[in-house]
Biopython code that builds the backbone (N, CA, C, O; Angstrom):
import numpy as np
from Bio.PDB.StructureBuilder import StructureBuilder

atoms = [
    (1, "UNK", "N", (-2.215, 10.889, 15.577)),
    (1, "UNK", "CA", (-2.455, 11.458, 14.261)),
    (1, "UNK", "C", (-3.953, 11.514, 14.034)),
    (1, "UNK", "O", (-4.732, 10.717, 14.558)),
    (2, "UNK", "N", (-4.242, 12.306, 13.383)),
    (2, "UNK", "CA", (-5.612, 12.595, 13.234)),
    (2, "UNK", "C", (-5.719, 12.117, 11.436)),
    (2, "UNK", "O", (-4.926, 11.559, 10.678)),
    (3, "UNK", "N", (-7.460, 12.799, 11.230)),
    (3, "UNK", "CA", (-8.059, 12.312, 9.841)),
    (3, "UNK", "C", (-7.322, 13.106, 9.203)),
    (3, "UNK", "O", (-6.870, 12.621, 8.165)),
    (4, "UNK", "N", (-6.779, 15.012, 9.613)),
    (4, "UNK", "CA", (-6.247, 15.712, 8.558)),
    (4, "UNK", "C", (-5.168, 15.670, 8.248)),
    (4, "UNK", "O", (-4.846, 16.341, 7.268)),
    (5, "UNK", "N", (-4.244, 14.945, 8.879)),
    (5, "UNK", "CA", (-2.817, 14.509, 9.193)),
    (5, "UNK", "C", (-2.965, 13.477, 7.620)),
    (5, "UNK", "O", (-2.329, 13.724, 6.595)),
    (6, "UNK", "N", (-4.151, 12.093, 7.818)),
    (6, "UNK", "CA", (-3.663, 11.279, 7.235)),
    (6, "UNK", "C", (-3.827, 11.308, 5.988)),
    (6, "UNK", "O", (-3.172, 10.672, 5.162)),
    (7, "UNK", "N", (-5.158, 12.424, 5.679)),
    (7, "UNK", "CA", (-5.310, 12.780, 4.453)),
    (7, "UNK", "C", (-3.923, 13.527, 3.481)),
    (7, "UNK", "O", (-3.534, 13.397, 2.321)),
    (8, "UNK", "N", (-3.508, 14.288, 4.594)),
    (8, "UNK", "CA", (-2.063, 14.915, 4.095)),
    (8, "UNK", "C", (-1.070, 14.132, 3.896)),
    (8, "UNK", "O", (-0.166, 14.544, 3.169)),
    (9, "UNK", "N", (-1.008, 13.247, 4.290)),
    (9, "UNK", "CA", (-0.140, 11.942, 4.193)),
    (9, "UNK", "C", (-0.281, 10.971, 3.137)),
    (9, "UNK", "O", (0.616, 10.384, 2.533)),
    (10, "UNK", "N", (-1.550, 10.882, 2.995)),
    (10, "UNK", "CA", (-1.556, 9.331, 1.731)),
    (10, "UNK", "C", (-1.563, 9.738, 0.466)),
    (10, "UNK", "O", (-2.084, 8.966, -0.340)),
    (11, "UNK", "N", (-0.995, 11.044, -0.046)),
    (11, "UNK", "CA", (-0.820, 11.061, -1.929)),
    (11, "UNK", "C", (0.503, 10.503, -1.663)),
    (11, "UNK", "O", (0.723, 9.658, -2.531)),
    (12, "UNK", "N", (1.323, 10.584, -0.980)),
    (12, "UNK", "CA", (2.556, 9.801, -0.626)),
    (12, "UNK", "C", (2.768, 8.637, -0.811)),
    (12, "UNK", "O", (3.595, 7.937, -1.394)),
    (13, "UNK", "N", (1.721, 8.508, -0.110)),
    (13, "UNK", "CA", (1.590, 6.546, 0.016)),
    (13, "UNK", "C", (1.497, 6.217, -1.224)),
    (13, "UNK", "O", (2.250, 5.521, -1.906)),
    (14, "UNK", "N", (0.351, 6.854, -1.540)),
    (14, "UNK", "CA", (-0.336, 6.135, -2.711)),
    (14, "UNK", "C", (0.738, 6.192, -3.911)),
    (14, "UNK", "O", (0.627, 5.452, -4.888)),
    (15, "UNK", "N", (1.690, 7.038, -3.780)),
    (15, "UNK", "CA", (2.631, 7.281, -5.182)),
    (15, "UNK", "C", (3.801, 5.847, -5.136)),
    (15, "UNK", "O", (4.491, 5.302, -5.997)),
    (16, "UNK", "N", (3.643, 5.684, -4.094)),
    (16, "UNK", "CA", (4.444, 4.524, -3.586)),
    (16, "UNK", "C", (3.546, 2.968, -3.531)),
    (16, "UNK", "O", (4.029, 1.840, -3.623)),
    (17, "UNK", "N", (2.599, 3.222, -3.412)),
    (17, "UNK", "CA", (1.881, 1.684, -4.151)),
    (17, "UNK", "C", (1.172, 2.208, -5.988)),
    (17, "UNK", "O", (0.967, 1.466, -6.949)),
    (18, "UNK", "N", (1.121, 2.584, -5.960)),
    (18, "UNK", "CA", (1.136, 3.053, -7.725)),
    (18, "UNK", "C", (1.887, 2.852, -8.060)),
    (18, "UNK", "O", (1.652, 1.904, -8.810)),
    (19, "UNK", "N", (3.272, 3.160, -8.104)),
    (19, "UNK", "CA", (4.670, 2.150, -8.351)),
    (19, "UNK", "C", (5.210, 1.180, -8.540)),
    (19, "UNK", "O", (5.799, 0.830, -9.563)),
    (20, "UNK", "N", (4.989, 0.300, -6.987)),
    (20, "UNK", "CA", (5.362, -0.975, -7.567)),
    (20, "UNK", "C", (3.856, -1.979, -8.002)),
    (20, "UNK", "O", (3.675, -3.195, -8.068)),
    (21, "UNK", "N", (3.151, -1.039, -8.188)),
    (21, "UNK", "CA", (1.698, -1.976, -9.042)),
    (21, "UNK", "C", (2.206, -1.603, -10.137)),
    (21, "UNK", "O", (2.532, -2.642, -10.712)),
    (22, "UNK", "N", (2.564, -0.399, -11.006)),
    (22, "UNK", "CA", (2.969, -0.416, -12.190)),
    (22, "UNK", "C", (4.381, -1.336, -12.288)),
    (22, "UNK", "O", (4.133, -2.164, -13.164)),
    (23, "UNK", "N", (5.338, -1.498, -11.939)),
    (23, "UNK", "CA", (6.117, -2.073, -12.028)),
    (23, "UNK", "C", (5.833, -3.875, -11.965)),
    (23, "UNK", "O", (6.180, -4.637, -12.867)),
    (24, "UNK", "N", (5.248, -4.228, -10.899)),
    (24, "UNK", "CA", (4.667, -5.546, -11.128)),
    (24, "UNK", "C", (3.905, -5.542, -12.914)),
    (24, "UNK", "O", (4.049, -6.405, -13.780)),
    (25, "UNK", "N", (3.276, -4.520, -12.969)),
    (25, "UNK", "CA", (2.339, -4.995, -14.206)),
    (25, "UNK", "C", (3.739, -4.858, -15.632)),
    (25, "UNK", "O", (3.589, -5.523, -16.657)),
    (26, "UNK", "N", (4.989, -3.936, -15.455)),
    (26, "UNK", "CA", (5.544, -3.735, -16.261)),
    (26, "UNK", "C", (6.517, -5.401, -16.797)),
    (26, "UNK", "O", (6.795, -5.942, -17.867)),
    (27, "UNK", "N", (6.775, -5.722, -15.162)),
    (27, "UNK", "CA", (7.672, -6.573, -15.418)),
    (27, "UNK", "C", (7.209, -8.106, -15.749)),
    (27, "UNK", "O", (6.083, -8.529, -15.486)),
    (28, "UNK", "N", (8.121, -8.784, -16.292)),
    (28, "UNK", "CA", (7.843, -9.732, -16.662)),
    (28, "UNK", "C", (7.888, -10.851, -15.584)),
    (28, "UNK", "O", (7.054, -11.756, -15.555)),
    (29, "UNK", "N", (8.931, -10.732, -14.684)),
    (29, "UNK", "CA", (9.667, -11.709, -14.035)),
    (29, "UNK", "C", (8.636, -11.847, -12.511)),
    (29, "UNK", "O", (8.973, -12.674, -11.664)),
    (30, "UNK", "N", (7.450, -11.006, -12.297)),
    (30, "UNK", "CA", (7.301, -10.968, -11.160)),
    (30, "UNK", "C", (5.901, -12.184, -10.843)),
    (30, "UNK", "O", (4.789, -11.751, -11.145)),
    (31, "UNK", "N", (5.946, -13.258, -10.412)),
    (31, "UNK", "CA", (5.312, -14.345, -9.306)),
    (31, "UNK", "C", (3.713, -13.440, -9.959)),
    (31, "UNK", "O", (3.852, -12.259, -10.278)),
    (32, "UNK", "N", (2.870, -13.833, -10.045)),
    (32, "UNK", "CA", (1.337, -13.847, -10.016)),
    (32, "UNK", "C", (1.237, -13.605, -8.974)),
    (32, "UNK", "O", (1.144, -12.377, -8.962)),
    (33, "UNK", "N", (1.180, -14.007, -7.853)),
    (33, "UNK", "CA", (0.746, -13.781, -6.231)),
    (33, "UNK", "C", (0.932, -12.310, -5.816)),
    (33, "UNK", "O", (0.036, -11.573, -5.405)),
    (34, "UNK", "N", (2.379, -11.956, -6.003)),
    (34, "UNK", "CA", (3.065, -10.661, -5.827)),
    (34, "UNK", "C", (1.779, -9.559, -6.676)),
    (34, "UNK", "O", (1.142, -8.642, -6.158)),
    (35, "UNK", "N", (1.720, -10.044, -8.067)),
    (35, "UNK", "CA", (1.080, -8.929, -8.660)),
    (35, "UNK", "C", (-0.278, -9.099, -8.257)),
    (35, "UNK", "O", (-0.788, -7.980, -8.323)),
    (36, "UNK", "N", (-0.973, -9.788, -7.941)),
    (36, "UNK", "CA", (-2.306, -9.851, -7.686)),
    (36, "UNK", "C", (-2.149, -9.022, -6.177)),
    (36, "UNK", "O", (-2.918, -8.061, -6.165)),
    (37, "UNK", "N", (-1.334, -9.151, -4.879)),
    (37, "UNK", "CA", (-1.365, -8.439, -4.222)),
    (37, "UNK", "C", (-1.092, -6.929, -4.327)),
    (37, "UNK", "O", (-1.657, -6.044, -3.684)),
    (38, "UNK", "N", (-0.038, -6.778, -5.337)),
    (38, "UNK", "CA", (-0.077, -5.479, -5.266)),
    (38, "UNK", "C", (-1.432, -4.466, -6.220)),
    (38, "UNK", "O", (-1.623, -3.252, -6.151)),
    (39, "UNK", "N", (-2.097, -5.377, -6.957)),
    (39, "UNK", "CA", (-3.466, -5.163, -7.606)),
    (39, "UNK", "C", (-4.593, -5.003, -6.746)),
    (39, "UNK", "O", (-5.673, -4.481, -7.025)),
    (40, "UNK", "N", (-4.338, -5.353, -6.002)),
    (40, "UNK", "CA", (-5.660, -5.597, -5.075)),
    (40, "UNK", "C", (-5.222, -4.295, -3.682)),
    (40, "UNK", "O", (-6.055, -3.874, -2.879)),
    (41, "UNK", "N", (-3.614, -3.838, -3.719)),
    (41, "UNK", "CA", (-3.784, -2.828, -2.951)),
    (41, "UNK", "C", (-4.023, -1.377, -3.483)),
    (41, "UNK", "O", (-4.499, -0.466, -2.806)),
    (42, "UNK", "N", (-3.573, -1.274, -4.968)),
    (42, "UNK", "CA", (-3.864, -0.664, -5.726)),
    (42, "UNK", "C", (-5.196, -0.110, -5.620)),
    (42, "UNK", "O", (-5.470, 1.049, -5.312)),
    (43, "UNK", "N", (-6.182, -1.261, -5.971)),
    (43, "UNK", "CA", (-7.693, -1.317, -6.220)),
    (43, "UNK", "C", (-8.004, -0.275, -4.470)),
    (43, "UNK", "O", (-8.504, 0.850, -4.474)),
    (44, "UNK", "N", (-7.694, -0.797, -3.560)),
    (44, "UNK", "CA", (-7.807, -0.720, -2.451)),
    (44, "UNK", "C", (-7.216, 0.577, -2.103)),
    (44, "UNK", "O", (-7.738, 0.808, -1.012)),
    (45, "UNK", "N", (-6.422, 1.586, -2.381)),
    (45, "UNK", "CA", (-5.954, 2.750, -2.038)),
    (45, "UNK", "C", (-6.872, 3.630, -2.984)),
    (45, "UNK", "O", (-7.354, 4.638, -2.466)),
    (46, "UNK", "N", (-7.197, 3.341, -4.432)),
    (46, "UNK", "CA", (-7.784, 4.475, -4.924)),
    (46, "UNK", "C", (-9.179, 4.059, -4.054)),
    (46, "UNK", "O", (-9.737, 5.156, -4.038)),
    (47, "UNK", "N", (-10.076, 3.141, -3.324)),
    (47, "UNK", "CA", (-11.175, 3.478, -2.322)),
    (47, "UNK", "C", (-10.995, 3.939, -1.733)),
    (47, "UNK", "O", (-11.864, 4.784, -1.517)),
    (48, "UNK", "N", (-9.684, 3.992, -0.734)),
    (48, "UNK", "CA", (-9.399, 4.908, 0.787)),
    (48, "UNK", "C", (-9.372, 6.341, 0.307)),
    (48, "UNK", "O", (-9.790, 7.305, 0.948)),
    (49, "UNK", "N", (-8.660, 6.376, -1.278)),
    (49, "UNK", "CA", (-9.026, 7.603, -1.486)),
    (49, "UNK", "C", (-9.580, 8.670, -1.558)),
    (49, "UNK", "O", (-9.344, 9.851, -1.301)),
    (50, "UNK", "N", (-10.665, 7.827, -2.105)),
    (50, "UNK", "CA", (-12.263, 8.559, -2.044)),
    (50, "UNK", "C", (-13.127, 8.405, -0.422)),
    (50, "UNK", "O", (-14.296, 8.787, -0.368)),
    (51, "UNK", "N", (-12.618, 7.971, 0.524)),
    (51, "UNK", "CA", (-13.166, 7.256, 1.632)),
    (51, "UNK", "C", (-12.597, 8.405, 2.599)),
    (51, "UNK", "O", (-13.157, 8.848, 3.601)),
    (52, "UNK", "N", (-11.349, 8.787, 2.067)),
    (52, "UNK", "CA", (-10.577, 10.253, 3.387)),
    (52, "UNK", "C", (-11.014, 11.371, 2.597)),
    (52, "UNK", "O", (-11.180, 12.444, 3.178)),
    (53, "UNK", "N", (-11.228, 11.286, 1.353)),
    (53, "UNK", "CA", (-11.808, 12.846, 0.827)),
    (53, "UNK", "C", (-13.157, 13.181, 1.325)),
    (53, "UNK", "O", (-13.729, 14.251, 1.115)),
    (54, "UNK", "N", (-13.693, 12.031, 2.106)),
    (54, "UNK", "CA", (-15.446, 12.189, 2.477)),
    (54, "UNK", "C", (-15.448, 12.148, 3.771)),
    (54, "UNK", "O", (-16.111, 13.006, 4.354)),
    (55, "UNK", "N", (-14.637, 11.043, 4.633)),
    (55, "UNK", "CA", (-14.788, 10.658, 5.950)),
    (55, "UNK", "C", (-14.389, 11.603, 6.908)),
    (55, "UNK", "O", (-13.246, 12.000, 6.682)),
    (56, "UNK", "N", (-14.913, 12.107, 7.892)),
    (56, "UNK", "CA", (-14.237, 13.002, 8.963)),
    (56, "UNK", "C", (-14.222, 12.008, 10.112)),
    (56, "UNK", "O", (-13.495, 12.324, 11.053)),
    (57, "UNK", "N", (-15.029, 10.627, 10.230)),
    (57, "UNK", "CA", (-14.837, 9.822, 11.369)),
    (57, "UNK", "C", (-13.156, 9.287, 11.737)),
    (57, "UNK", "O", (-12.774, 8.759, 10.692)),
    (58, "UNK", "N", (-12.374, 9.235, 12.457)),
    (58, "UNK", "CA", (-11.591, 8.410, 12.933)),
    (58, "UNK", "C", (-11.164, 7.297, 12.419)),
    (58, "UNK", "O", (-10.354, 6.822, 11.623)),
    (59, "UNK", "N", (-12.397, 6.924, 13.511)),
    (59, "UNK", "CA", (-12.417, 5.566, 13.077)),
    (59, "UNK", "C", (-12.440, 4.644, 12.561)),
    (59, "UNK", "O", (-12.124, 3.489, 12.847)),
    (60, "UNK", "N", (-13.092, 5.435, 11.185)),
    (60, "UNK", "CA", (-13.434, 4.958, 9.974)),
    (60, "UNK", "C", (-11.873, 5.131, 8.947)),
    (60, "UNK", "O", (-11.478, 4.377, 8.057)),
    (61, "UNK", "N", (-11.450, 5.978, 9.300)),
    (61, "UNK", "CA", (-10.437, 6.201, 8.471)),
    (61, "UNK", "C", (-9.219, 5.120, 8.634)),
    (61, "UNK", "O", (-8.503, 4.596, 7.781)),
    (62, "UNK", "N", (-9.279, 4.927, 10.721)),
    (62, "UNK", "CA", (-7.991, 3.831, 11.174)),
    (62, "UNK", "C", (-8.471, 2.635, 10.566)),
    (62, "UNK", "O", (-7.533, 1.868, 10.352)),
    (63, "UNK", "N", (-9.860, 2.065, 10.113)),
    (63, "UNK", "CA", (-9.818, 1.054, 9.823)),
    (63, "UNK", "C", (-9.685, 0.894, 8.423)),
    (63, "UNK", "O", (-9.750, -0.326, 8.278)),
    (64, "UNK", "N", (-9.518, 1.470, 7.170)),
    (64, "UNK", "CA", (-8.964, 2.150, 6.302)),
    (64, "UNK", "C", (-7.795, 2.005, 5.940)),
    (64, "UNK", "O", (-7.356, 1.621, 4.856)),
    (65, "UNK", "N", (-6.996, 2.483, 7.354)),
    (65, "UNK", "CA", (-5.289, 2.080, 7.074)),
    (65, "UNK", "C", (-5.447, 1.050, 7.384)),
    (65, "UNK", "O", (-5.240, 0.191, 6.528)),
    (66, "UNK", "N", (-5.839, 0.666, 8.598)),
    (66, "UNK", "CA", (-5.939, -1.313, 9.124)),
    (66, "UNK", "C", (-5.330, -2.099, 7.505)),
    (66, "UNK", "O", (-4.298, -2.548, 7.006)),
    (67, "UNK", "N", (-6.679, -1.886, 7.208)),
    (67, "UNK", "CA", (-7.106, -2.962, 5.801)),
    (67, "UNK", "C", (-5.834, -2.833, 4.513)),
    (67, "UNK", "O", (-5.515, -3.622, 3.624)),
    (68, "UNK", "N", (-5.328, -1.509, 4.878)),
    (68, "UNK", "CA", (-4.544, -1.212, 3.583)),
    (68, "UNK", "C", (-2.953, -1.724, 4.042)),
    (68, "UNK", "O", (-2.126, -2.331, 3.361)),
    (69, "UNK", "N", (-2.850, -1.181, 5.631)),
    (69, "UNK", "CA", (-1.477, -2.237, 6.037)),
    (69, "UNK", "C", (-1.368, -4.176, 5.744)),
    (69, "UNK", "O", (-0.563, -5.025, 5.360)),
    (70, "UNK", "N", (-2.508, -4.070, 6.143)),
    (70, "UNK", "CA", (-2.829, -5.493, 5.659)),
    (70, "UNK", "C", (-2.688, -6.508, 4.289)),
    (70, "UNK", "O", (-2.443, -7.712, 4.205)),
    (71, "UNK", "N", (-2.862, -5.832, 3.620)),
    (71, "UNK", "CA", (-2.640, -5.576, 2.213)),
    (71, "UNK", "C", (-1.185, -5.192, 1.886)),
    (71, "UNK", "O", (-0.622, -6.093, 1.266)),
    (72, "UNK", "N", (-0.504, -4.242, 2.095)),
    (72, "UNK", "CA", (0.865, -4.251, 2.372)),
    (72, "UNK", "C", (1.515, -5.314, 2.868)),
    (72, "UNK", "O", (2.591, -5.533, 2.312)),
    (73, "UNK", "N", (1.146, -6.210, 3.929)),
    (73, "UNK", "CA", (1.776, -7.329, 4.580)),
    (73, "UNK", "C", (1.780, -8.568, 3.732)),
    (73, "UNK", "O", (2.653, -9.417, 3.914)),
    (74, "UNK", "N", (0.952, -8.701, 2.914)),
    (74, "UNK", "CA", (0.569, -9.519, 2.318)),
    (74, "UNK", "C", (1.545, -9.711, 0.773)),
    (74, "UNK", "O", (2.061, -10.736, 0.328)),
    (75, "UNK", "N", (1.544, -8.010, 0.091)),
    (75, "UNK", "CA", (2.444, -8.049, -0.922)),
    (75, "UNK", "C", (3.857, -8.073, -0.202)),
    (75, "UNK", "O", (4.866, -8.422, -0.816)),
    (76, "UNK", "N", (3.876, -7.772, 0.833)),
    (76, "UNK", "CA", (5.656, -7.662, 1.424)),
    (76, "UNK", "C", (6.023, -9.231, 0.934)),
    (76, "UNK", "O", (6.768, -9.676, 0.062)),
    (77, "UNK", "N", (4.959, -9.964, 2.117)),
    (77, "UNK", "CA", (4.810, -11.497, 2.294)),
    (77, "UNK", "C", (5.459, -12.197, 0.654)),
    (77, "UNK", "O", (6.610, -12.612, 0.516)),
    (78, "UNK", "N", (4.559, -12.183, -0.279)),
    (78, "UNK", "CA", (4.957, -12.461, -1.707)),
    (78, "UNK", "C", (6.044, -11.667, -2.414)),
    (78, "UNK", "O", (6.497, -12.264, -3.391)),
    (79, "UNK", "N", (6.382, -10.911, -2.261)),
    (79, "UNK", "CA", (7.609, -10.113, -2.407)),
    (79, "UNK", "C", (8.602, -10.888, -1.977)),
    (79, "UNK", "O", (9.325, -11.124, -2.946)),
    (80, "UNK", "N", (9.223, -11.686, -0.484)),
    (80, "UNK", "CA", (10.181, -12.235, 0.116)),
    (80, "UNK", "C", (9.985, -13.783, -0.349)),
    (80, "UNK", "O", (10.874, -14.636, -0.329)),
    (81, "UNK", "N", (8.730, -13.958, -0.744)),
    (81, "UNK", "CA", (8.624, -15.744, -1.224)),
    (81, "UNK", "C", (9.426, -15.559, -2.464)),
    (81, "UNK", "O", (10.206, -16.424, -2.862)),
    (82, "UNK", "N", (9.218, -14.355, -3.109)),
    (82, "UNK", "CA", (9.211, -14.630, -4.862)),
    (82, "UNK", "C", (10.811, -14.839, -5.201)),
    (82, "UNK", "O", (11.157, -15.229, -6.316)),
    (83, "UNK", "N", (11.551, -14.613, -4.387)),
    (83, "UNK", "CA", (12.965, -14.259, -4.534)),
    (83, "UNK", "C", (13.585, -14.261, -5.688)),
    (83, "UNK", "O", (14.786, -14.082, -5.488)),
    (84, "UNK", "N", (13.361, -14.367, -6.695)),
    (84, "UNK", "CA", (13.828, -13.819, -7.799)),
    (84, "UNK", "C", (13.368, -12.505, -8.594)),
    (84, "UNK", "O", (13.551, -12.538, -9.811)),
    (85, "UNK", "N", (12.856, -11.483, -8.105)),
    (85, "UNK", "CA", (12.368, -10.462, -8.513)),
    (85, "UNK", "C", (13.542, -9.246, -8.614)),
    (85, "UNK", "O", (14.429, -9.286, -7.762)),
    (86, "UNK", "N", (13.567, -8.499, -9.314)),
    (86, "UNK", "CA", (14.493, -7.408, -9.712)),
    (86, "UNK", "C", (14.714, -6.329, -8.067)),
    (86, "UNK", "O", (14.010, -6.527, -7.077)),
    (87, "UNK", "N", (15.695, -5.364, -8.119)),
    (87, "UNK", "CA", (16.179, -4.645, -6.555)),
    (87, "UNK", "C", (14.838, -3.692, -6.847)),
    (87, "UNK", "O", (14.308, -3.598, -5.740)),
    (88, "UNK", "N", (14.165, -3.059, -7.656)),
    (88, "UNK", "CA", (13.428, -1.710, -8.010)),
    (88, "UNK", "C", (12.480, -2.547, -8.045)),
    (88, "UNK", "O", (11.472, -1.842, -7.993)),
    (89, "UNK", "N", (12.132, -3.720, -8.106)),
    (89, "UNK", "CA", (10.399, -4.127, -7.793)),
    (89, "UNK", "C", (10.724, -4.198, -6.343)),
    (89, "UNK", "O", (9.830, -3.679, -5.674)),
    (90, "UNK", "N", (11.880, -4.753, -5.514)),
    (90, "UNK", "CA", (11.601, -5.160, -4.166)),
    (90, "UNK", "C", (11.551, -4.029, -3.040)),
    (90, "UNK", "O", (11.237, -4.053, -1.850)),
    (91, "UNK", "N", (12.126, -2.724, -4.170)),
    (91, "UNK", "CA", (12.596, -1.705, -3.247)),
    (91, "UNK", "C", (11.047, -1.204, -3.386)),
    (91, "UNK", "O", (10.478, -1.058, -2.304)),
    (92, "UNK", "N", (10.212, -0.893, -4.656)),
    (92, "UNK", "CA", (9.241, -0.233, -4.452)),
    (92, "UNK", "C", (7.779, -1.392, -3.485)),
    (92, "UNK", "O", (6.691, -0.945, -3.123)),
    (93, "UNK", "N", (8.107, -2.391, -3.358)),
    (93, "UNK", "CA", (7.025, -2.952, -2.405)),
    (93, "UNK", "C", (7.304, -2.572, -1.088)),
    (93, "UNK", "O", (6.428, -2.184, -0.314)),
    (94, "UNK", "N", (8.703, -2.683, -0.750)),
    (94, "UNK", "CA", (9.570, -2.248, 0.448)),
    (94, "UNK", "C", (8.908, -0.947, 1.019)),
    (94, "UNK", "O", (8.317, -0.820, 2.092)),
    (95, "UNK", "N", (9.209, 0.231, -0.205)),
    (95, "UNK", "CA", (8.494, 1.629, -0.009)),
    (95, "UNK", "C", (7.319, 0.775, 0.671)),
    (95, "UNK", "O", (7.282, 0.387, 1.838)),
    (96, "UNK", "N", (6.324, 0.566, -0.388)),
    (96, "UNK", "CA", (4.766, 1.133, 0.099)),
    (96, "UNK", "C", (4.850, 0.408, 1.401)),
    (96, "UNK", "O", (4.865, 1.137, 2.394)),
    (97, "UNK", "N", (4.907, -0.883, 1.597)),
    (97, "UNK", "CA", (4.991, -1.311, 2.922)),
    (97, "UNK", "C", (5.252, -0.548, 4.055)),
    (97, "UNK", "O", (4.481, -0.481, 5.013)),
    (98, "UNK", "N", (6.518, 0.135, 3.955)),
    (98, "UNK", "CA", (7.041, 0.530, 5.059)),
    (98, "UNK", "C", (6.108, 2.231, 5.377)),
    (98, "UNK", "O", (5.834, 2.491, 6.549)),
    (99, "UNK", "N", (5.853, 2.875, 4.670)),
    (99, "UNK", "CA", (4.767, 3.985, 4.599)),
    (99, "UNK", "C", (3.840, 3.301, 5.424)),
    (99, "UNK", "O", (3.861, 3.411, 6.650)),
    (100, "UNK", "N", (2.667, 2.286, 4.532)),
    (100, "UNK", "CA", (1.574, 2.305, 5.347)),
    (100, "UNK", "C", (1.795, 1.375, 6.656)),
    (100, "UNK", "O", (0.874, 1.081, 7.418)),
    (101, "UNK", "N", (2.885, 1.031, 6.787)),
    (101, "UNK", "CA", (3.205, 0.455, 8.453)),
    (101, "UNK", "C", (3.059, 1.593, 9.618)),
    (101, "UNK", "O", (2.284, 1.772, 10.558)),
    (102, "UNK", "N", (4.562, 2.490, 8.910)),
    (102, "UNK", "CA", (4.386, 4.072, 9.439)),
    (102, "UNK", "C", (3.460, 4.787, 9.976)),
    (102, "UNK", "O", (3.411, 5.343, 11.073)),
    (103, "UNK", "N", (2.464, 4.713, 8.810)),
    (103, "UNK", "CA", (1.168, 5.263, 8.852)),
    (103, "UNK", "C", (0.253, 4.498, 10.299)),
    (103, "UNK", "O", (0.053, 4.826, 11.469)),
    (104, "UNK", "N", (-0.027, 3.618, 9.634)),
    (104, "UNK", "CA", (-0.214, 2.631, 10.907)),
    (104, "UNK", "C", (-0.282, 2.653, 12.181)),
    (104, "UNK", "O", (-1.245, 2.428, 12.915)),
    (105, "UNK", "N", (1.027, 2.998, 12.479)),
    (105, "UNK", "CA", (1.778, 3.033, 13.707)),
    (105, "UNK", "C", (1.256, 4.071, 14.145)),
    (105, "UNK", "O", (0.982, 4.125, 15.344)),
    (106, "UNK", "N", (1.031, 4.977, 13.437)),
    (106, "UNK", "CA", (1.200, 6.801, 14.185)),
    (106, "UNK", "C", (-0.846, 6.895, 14.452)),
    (106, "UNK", "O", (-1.579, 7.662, 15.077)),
    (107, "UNK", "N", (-0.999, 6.077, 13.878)),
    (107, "UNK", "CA", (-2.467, 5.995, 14.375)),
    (107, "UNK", "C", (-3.052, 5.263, 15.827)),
    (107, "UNK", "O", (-3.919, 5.567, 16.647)),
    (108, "UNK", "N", (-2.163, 4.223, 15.684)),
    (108, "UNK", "CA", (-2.672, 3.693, 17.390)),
    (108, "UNK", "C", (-1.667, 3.836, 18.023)),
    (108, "UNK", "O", (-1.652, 3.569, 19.224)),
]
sb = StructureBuilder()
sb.init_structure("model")
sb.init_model(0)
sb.init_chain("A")
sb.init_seg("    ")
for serial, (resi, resn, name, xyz) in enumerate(atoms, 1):
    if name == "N":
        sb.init_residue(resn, " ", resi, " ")
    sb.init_atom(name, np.array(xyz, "f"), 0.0, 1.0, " ", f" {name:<3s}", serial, name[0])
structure = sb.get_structure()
């Protein structure tokens, strides 16, 4: 996959971690940890945003997803600790996770 591939690819993503960041922030029931991760991937996708609308390097872009799968792993991670969280918060961390894994993948 290339830079124009992934640019075409991440309003996707991003609609899918915009989600369950709004949903963490909506709900009541969800662990601090969970929402701070999904805040911090939040924070972290609207940069890649602006980072693939500018970048034509590669490389720069795989390390981009790197950081943002990473970040995904992390809210998955607190997502499966929190176990009492609602099916539509777990399904939308589930989403973004599994996207920027996807994503991920098709890069290396």
């Amino acid at each position: 996959m290339q830079a124009r591939q992934v640019k075409e690819e991440f309003p996707r993503i991003e609609q899918y971690i915009d989600k369950a960041a709004q949903l963490s922030k909506s709900s009541s029931n969800v662990p601090d940890e969970l929402r701070s991760s999904l805040s911090e991937l939040e924070r972290e996708a609207d940069q890649a945003k602006s980072i693939l609308a500018q970048e034509q390097n590669d490389d720069r872009i795989v390390d981009c997803v790197d950081h943002l799968e990473e970040l995904g792993d992390r809210a998955m991670q607190a997502c499966k600790q929190a176990g009492n969280i609602d099916d539509q918060m777990r399904q939308a961390v589930q989403q973004a996770h599994g996207a920027l894994s996807e994503l991920k993948h098709s890069l290396h």
